[in-house]
C-alpha positions in Angstrom: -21.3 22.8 29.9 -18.0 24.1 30.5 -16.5 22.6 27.6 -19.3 23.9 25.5 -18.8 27.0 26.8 -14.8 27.2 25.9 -16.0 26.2 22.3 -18.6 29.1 22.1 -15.3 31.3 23.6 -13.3 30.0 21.0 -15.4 31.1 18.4 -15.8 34.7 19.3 -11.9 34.6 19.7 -11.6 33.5 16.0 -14.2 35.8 15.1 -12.8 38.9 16.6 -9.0 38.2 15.5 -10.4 38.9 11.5 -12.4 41.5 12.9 -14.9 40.3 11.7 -18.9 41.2 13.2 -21.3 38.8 13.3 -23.0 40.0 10.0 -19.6 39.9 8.4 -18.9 36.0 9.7 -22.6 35.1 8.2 -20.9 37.3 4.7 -18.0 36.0 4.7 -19.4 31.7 5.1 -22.2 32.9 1.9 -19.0 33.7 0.0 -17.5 30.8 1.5 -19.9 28.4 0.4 -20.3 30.7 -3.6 -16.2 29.5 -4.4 -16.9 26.1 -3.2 -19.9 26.0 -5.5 -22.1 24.7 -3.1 -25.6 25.5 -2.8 -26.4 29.1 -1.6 -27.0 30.0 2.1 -29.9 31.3 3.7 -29.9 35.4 3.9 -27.2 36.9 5.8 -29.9 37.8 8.3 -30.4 34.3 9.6 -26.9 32.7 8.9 -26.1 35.6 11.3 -28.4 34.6 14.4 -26.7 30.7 13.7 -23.8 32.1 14.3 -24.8 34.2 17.7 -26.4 31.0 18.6 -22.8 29.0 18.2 -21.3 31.8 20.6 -24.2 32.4 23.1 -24.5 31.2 26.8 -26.4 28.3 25.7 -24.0 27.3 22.5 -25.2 25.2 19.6 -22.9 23.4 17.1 -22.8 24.3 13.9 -24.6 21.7 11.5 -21.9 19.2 9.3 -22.5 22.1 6.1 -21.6 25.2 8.4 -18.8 23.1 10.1 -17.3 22.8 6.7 -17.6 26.1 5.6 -15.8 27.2 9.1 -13.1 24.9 8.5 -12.4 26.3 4.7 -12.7 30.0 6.5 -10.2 29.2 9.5 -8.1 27.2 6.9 -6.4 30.2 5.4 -5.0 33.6 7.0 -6.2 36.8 6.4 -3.9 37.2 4.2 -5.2 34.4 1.7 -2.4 31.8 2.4 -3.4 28.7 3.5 -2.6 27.3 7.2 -3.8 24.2 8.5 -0.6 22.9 11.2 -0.6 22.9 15.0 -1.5 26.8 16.2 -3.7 27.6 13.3 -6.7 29.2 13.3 -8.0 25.6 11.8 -6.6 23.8 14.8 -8.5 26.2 17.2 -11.4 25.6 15.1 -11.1 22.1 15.0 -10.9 21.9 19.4 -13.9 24.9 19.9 -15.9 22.1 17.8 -14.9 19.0 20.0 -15.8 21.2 22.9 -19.2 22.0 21.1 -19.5 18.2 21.5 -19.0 17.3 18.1 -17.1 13.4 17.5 -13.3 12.7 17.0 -13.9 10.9 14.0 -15.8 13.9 12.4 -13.2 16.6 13.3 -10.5 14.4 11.8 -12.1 14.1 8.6 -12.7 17.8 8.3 -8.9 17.8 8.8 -8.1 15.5 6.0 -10.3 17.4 3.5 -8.3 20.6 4.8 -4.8 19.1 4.1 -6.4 17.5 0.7 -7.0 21.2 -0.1 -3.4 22.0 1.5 -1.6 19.8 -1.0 -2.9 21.3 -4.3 -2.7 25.0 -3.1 -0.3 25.4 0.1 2.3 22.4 -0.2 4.6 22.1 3.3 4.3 26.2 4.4 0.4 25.4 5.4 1.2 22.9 7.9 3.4 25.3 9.3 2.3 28.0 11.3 3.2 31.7 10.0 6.0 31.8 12.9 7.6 28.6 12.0 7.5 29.7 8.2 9.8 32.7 9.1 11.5 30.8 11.0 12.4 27.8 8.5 13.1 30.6 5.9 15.6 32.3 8.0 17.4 28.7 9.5 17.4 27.8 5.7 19.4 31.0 4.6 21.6 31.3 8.2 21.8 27.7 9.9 22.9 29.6 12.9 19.2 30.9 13.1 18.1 27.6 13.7 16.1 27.4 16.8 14.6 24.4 18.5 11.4 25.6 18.0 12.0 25.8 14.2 13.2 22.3 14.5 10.5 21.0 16.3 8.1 22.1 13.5 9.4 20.2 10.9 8.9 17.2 13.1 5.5 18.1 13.7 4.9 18.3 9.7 6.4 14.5 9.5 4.0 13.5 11.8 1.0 15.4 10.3 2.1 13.2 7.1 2.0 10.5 9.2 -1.3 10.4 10.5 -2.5 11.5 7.1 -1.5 8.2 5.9 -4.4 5.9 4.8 -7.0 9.7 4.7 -5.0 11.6 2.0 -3.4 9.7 -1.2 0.3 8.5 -0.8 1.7 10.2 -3.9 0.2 13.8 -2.5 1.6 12.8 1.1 5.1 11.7 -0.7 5.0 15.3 -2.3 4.5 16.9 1.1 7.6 15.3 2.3 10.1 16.0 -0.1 10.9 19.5 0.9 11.1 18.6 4.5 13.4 15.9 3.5 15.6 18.4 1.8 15.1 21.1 4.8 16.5 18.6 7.0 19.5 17.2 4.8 20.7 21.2 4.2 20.9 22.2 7.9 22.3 18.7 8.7 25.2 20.3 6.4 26.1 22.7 8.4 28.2 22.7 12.0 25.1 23.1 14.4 25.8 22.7 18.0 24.2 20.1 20.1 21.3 19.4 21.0 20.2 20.9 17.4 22.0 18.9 15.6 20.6 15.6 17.5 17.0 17.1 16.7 17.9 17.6 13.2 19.2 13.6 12.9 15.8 12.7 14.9 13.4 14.4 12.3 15.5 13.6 9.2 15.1 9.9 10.1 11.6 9.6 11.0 11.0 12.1 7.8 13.4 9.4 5.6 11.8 6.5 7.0 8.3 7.3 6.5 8.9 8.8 3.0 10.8 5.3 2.4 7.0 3.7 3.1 5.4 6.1 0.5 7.9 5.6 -2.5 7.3 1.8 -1.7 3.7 2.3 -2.0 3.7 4.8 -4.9 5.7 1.6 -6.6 9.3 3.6 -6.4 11.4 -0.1 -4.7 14.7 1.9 -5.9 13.1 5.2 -4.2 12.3 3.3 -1.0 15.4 1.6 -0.5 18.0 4.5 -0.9 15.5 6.5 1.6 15.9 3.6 4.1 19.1 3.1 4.0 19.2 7.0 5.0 16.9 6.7 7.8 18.8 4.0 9.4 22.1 5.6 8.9 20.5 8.7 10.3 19.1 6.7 13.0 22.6 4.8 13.7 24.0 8.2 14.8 21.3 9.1 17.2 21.8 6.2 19.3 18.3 5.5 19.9 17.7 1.8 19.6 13.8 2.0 19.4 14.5 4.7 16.3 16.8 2.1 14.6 14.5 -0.8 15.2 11.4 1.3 13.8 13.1 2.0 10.8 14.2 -1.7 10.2 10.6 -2.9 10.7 9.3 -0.3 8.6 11.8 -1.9 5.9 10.6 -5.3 6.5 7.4 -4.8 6.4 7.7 -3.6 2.8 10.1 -5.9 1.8 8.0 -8.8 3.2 5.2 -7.8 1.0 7.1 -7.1 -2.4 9.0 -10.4 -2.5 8.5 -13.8 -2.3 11.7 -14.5 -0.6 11.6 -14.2 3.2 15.2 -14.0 4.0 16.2 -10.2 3.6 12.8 -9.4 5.5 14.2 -11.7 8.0 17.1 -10.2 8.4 15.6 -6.6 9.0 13.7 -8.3 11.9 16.0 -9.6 13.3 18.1 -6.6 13.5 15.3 -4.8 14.5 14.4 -7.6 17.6 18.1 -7.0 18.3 18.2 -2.9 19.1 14.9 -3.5 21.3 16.6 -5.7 24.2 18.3 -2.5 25.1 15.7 0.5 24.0 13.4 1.7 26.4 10.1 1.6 24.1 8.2 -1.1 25.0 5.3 -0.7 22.3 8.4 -0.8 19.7 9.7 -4.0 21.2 6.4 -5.5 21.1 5.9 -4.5 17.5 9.0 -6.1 16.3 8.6 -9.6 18.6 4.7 -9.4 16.6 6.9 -9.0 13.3 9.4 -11.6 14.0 6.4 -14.3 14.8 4.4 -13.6 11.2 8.2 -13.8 9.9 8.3 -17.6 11.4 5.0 -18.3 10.8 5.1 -17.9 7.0 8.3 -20.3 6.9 6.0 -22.4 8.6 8.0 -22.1 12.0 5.4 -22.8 14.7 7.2 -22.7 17.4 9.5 -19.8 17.0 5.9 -18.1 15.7 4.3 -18.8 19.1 7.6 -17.4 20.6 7.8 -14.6 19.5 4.1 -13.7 20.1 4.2 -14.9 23.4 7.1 -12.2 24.1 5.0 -9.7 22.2 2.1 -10.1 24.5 4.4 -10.2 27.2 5.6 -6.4 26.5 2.0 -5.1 25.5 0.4 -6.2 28.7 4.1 -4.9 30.4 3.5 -1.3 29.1 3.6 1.8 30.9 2.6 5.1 30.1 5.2 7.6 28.6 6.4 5.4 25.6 9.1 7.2 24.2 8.3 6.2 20.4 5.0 7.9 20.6 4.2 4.2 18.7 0.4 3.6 18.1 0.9 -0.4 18.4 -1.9 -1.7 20.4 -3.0 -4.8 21.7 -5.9 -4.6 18.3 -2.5 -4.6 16.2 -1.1 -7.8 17.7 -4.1 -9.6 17.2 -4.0 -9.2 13.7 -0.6 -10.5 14.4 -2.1 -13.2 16.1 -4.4 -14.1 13.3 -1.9 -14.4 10.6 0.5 -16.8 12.7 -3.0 -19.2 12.9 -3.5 -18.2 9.1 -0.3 -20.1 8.7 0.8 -22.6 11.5 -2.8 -22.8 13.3 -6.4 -23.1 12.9 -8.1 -20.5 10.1 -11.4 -20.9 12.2 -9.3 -19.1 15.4 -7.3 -16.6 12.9 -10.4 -15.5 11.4 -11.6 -14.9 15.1 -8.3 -12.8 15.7 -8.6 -10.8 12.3 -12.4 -9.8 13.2 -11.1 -8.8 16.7 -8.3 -6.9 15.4 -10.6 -5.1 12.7 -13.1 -3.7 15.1 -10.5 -2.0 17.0 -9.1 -0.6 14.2 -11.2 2.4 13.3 -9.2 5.7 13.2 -8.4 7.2 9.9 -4.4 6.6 10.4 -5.8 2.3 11.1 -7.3 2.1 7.7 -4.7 0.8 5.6 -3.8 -1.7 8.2 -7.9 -2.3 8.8 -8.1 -3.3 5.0 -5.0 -5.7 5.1 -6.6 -7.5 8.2 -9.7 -7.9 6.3 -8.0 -9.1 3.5 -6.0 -11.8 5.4 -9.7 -12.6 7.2 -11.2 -13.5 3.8 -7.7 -15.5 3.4 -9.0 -17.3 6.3 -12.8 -18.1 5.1 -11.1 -19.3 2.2 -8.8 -22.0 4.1 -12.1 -22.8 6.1 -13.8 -24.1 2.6 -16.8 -20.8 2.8 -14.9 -19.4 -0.7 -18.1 -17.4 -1.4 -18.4 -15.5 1.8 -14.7 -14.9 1.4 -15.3 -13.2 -2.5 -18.6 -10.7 -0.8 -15.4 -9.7 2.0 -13.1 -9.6 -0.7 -15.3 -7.0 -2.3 -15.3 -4.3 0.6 -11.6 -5.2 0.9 -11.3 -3.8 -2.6 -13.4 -0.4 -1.8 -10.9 -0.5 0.9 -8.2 -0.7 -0.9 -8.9 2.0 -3.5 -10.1 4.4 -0.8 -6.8 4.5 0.7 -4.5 3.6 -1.8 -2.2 1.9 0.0 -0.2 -0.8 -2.5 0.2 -3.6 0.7 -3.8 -3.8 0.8 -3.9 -4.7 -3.6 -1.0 -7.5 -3.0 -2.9 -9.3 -0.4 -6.0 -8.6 -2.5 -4.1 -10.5 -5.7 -2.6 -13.0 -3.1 -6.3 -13.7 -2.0 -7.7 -13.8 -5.3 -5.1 -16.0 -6.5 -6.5 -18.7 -3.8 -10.1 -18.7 -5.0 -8.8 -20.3 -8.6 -10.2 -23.7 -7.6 -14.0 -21.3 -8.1 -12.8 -19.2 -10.7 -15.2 -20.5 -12.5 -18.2 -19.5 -10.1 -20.1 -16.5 -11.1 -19.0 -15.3 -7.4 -15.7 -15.1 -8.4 -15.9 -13.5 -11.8 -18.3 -11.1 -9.9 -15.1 -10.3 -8.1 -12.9 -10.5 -11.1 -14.7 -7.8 -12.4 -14.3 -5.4 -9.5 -10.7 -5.8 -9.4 -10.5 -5.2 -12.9 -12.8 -1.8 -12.5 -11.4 -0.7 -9.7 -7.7 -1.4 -9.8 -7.5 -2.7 -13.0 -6.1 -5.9 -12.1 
């Protein structure tokens, strides 16, 4: 009840900062609702006692249609601009709802609709709060205004991107990142004093690395490399090994998936496997040992595969709390790890096991694009197990899958599994599939 009660507080708060009465909240969610040209609220009368009930002793939450409108409210200032980072009047929002006892999974989506919105009205200044704005402004036009603080919130921004990755399409999320990119690369130009200057380095890399994933998957290779080579350069200077061996396996990964040839993925690994004997994240070194064993196991090296994941089980189960990477990797991860070294060096019977394992564990909005390649790589499996029909019906929500995230790794595997049903191509259950890809992703 206390919770509820800190949600129902919240509320009022938000309420009272736009002056607003309860009359003029239940006016101002009926013109709300009018812009968004959705259907028309009840009278102002009785969308005023729902709101009363949100904020009395006995709080209610707000239904998923007045949640929405709430969140489009909160989204912008008073002044009109919108503001959707960290401190926002959307972020308190956002918690007073958890409190109400409404899911994660629901407050994260209302999120991703609000930074959908952000990116074809507010750009990068609504994922800033108005503070940092001024303060990014003034750093940008003095470097020797730059403050930590100011610093810290263009890290925050890359990782908003980040977890948008997978909710929100990759070209809008490449288009958020540009001008933090080029924030970071203009103060880096100028002689800040340390620590700033570290801080600086820190963002620009993550910022270079991740935005080196999204020209990959918006199909820019040239793009992706340059951006790379940046982040690990940036990286190099830091001194952080777990930041140098994230940006390697973020290269491998994308260069294991866009050609044929292992060796140049192999060598990222590698280098990456290298910086994590000394680095001091051990989710990071697990990540890469999982990396280096589906390396192996698609040169059909068994026993470096099982190697490898033995080491990366060994550091997952090792972990404390406190990683420094702030890395998601989890033990779900590594057994879709685990299910593509039996994929190629095992038993498809025990991978497809793994990959169902790893699946159900991997349900947060940031997991999807990963959730649809481990699905993909599952029906891989049925395939390998002789059941080619049940593996064309997974096939089909992999697709769904694939177009609802947009992620290009999820369409290779797709081609890559499709390309293994040709024995059937013939059956009606695979042209059923043909003609899916073809609508969908017009391959």
């Amino acid at each position: 009840m206390g919770n509820r009660a800190a949600g129902a507080a919240t509320l009022k708060r938000l309420r009272h900062s736009r002056g607003l009465s309860l009359a003029g909240t239940a006016r101002a969610l009926s013109q709300t609702a009018m812009a968004l040209h959705h259907p028309r609220l009840p009278a102002v009368a009785s969308v005023q006692r729902s709101v009363a009930r949100w904020e009395s002793a006995a709080p209610t939450l707000p239904d998923e249609r007045y949640q929405l409108l709430l969140a489009h409210l909160y989204a912008r200032t008073p002044a009109g601009q919108m503001s959707v980072g960290p401190g926002s009047d959307l972020a308190e929002l956002l918690g007073a709802l958890l409190d109400l006892g409404e899911s994660e999974s629901r407050v994260a989506l209302l999120r991703t609709v609000l930074v959908r919105k952000a990116t074809d009205t507010g750009g990068v200044p609504a994922l800033l709060t108005t503070p940092l704005q001024a303060g990014l402004s003034a750093a940008l036009t003095d470097p020797g205004q730059v403050t930590e603080e100011t610093v810290a919130g263009l890290g925050a921004v890359v990782a908003d991107i980040n977890a948008q990755v997978g909710a929100v399409p990759m070209v809008r999320l490449q288009l958020l990142l540009t001008p933090v990119i080029d924030a970071c690369r203009r103060l880096q130009a100028e002689a800040l004093r340390d620590p700033l200057l570290g801080q600086v380095r820190a963002v620009f890399a993550a910022a270079c690395s991740l935005a080196g994933r999204l020209a990959f998957e918006n199909r820019d290779d040239q793009a992706s490399r340059a951006l790379y080579a940046t982040a690990a350069a940036q990286a190099e200077r830091l001194g952080d090994t777990w930041r140098k061996a994230s940006v390697h396996m973020s290269h491998a990964l994308v260069t294991l998936y866009s050609s044929s040839d292992l060796s140049d993925a192999q060598r990222l690994v590698d280098r990456a496997v290298r910086a994590t004997r000394s680095g001091d994240s051990v989710r990071v070194r697990a990540r890469a040992h999982a990396l280096q064993a589906e390396v192996a196991a698609r040169a059909g090296l068994e026993r470096q595969a099982r190697s490898a994941l033995g080491l990366a089980w060994y550091d997952i189960e090792g972990q404390t709390s406190g990683d420094p990477s702030g890395s998601s990797f989890s033990v779900g991860h590594l057994r879709g790890f685990e299910g593509v070294c039996e994929l190629y060096v095992g038993d498809p019977s025990v991978a497809h096991d793994r990959f169902a394992v790893s699946a159900a564990t991997l349900s947060a909005p940031r997991e999807q694009v990963q959730r649809a390649i481990v699905r993909t790589d599952q029906a891989l499996a049925r395939i390998r197990m002789g059941d080619p029909r049940s593996a064309a019906e997974l096939l089909h929500e992999c697709v769904l899958s694939a177009t609802a995230t947009g992620g290009r790794v999820p369409a290779i595997r797709l081609r890559r599994a499709r390309r293994e049903l040709r024995p059937w191509r013939r059956e009606d259950f695979v042209t059923d599939l043909d003609d899916h890809l073809m609508d969908v992703l017009g391959t």
